[in-house]
C-alpha positions in Angstrom: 24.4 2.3 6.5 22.6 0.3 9.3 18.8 0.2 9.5 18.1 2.9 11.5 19.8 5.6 9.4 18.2 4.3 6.8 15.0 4.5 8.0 15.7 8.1 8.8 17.1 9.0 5.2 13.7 8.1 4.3 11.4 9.9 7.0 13.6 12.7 6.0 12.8 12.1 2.0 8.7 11.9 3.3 8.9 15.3 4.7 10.9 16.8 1.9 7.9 15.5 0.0 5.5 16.6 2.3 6.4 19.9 2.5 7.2 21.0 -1.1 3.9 19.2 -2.0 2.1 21.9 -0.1 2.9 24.7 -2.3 6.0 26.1 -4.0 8.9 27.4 -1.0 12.0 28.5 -1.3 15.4 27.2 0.3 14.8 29.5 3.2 10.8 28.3 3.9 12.1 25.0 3.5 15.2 25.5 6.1 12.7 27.3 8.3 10.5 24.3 8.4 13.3 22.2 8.2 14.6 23.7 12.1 10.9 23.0 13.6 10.2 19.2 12.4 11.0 16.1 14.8 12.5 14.7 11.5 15.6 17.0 12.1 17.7 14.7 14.3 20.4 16.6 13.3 19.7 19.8 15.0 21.2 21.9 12.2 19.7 25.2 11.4 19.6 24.6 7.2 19.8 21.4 4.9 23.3 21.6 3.3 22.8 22.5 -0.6 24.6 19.3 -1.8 21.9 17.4 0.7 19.4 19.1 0.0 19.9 18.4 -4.0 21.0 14.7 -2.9 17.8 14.3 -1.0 15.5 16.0 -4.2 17.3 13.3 -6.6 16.8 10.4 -4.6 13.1 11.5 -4.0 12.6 11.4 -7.9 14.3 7.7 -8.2 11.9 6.3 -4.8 8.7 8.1 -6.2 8.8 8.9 -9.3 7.9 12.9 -7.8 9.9 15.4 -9.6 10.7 18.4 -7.7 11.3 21.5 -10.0 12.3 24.8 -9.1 10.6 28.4 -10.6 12.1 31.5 -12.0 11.2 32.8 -8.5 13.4 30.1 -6.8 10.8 28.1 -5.3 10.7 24.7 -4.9 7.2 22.6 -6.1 5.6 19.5 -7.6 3.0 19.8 -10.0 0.5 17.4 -8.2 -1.9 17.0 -11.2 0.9 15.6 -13.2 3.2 14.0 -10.8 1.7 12.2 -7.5 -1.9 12.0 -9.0 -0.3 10.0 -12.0 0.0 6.8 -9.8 -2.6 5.5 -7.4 0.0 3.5 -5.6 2.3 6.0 -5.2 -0.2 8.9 -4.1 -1.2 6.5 -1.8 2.2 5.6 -0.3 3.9 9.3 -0.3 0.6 10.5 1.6 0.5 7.5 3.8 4.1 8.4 5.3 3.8 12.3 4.8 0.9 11.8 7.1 2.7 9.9 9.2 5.6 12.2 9.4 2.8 15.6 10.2 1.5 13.9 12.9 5.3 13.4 14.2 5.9 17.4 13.9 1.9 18.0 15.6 2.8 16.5 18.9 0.7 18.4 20.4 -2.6 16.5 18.6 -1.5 13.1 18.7 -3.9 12.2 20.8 -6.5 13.8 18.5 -5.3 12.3 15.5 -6.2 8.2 15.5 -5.4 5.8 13.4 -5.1 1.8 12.7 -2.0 0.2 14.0 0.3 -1.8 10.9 2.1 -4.4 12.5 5.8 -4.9 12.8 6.4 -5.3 9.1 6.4 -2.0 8.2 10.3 -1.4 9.4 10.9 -3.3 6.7 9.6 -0.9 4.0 12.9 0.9 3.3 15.0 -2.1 2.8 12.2 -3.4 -0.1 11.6 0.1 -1.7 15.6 0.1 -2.0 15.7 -3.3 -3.2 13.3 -2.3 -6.3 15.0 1.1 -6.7 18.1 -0.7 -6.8 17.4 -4.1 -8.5 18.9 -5.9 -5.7 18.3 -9.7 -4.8 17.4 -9.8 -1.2 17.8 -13.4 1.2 14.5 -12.9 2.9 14.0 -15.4 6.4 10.2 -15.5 6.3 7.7 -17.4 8.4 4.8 -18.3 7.2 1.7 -19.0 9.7 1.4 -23.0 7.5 4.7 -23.6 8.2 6.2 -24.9 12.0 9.4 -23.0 11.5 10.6 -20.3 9.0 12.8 -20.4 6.1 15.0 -18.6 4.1 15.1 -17.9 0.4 16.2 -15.0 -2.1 13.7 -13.1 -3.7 13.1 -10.2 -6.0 11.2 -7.4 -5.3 8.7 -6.7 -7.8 6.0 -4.1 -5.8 4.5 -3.5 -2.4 0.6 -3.1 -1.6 -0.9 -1.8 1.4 -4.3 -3.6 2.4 -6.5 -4.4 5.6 -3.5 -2.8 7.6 -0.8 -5.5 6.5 2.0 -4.9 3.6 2.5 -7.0 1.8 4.9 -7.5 -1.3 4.9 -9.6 -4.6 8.8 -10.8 -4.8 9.6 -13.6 -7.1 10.9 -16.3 -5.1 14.1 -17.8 -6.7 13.4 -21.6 -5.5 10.0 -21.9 -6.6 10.4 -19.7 -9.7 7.4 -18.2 -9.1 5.7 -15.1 -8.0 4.1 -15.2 -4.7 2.9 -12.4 -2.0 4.4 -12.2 1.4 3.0 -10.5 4.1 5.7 -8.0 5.3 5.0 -9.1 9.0 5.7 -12.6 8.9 9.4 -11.3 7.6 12.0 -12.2 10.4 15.0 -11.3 8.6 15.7 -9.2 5.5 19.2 -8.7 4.3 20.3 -7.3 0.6 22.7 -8.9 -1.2 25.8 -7.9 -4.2 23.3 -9.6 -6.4 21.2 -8.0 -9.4 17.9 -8.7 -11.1 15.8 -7.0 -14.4 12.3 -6.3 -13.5 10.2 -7.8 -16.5 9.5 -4.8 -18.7 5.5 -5.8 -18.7 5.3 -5.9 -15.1 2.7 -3.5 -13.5 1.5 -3.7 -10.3 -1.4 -2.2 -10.6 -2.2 -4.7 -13.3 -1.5 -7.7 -11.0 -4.0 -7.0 -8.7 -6.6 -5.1 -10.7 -9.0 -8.9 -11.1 -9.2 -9.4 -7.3 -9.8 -7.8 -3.9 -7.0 -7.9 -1.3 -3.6 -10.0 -2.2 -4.9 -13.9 -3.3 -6.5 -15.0 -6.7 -4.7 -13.8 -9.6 -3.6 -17.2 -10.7 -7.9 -17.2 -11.4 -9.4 -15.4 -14.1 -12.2 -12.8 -13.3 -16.3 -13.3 -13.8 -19.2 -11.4 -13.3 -21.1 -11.4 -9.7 -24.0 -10.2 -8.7 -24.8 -9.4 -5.1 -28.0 -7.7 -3.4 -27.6 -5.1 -0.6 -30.3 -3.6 1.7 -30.8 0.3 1.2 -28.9 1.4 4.3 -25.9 -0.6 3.5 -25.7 -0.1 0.1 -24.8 3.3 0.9 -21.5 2.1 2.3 -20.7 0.3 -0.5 -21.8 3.4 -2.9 -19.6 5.8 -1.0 -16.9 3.0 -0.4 -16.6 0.7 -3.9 -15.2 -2.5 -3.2 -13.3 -2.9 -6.4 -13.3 -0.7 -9.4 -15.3 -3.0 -11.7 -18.3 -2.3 -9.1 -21.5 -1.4 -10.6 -25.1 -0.1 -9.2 -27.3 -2.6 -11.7 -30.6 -1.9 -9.4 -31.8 0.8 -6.8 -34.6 1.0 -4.9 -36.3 1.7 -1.2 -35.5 -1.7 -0.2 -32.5 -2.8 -1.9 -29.4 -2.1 -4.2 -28.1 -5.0 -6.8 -24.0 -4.4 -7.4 -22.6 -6.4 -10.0 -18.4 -7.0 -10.6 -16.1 -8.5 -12.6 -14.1 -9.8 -10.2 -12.2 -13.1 -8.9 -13.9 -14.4 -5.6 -11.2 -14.4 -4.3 -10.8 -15.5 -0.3 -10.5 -12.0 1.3 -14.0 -10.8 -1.4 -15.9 -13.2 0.0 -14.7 -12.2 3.9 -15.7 -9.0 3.2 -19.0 -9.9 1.9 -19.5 -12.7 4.7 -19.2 -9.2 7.1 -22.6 -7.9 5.6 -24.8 -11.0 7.5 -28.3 -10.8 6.8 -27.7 -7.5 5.0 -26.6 -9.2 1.9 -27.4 -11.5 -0.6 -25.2 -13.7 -3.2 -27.1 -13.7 -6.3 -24.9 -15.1 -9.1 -22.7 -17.2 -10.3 -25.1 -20.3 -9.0 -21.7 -22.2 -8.1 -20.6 -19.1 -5.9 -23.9 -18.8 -4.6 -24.3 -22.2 -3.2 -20.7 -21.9 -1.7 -21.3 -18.8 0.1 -24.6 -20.3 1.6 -22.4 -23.3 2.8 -20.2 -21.3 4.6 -23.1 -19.2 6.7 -24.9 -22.7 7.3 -21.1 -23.6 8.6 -21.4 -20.4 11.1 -25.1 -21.1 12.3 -23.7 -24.8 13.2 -21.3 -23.4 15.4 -24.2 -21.6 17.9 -26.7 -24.4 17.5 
């Protein structure tokens, strides 16, 4: 199957989501949703029962989203239990199924904005595959360090969305090590007859829960302290920047936000955003590194 069917099997897998998640339908709602969506290249009137069943089974294996069917004969997922179970998967399934109702709404797609993802993300289906599957891939990658790309075999551990990138944690076979790519600087992607085991203790979730963005987790977390004015503490009340995030202080002038958290490169971007709003309190050590790099700024317009 070349890339572009694939890629289709998988919009089509999205809106079989999409639309069952919305509230239990039977085979004929579905069909008669299924005749009106830009997903149905095929022009056909109906999903064939053996595709339709073929479709609801490899749905299960991608996502982990069982589809069940009533003594009514109607189709549903029970949302408390199934897509709410996983934060990474609620937030890939919704991520595409919005995707895909913005395809059938053509009518609002200039009403309905949102952030470009680079290039990367044709590559989605061939990684999602590769973990469903437990095949090696030879991935061609270049990296912006490097003059000129190379080309390695990986496997595919997970995938994580973040400031509009993808990016995916693969173990790369020549370094014997697990490393993150960013799913746009892949040139070339190609699986291969080859198998791997995902380590049984491997969760991504897990991986990443220490630091904010994709860098770090070789570094173990510590406790930082940073002070906000009012009005922008709000954003960061409404808007957490990692789970560990806590409101220490509060008061007309100023919030105080403590985490437990690795500073890692893209933590201290996002707090370098904040200017004059904000404050690095403690660790001394990360205090005294954050002031370097705004006296580094203020050189550069004096």
């Amino acid at each position: 199957m070349n890339k572009s069917s694939t890629s289709h099997l998988f919009e089509c897998y999205i809106w079989l989501v999409n639309t069952i998640a919305r509230g239990p339908v039977t085979r004929a709602e579905i069909d008669d949703k299924w005749t009106r969506s830009s997903v149905n290249d095929y022009k056909t009137d109906a999903i064939p029962e053996t595709t339709f069943h073929r479709w609801r089974n490899t749905v299960e294996l991608l996502f982990d989203v069982t589809i069940k069917c009533n003594s009514q004969g109607e189709y549903y997922i029970d949302e408390a239990k199934e897509l709410n179970s996983s934060e990474w998967r609620t937030r890939m399934v919704n991520l595409l199924a919005v995707n895909s109702l913005v395809k059938d709404s053509k009518a609002l797609s200039n009403r309905i904005l949102h952030e470009p993802v680079p290039s990367g993300e044709k590559f989605l289906t061939t990684f999602i595959e590769a973990m469903r599957d437990g095949t090696v891939l030879e991935m061609t990658y270049q990296s912006f360090y490097k003059p000129v790309p190379s080309t390695f075999l990986i496997e595919t551990y997970c995938l994580k969305m973040f400031r509009q990138r993808w990016y995916v944690v693969a173990l790369s076979r020549g370094h014997n090590q697990l490393r993150v790519y960013a799913l746009d600087r892949v040139k070339e992607l190609k699986p291969t007859s080859e198998k791997y085991i995902l380590p049984p203790d491997f969760d991504g979730e897990t991986y990443f829960k220490d630091t904010y963005g994709v860098s770090g987790m070789e570094y173990q977390p510590q406790p930082i302290e940073i002070k906000v004015v009012a009005i922008e503490a709000n954003y960061f009340r409404t808007l957490p920047l990692h789970h560990s995030q806590e409101e220490i202080e509060r008061n007309e002038n100023y919030s105080i936000f403590r985490y437990n958290i690795i500073p890692s490169y893209e933590f201290t971007q996002e707090l370098l955003k904040q200017g004059a709003n904000l404050e690095v309190l403690t660790p001394q050590w990360y205090r005294d590194e954050f002031a370097g790099k705004i006296a580094d700024i203020h050189k550069i317009y004096q």
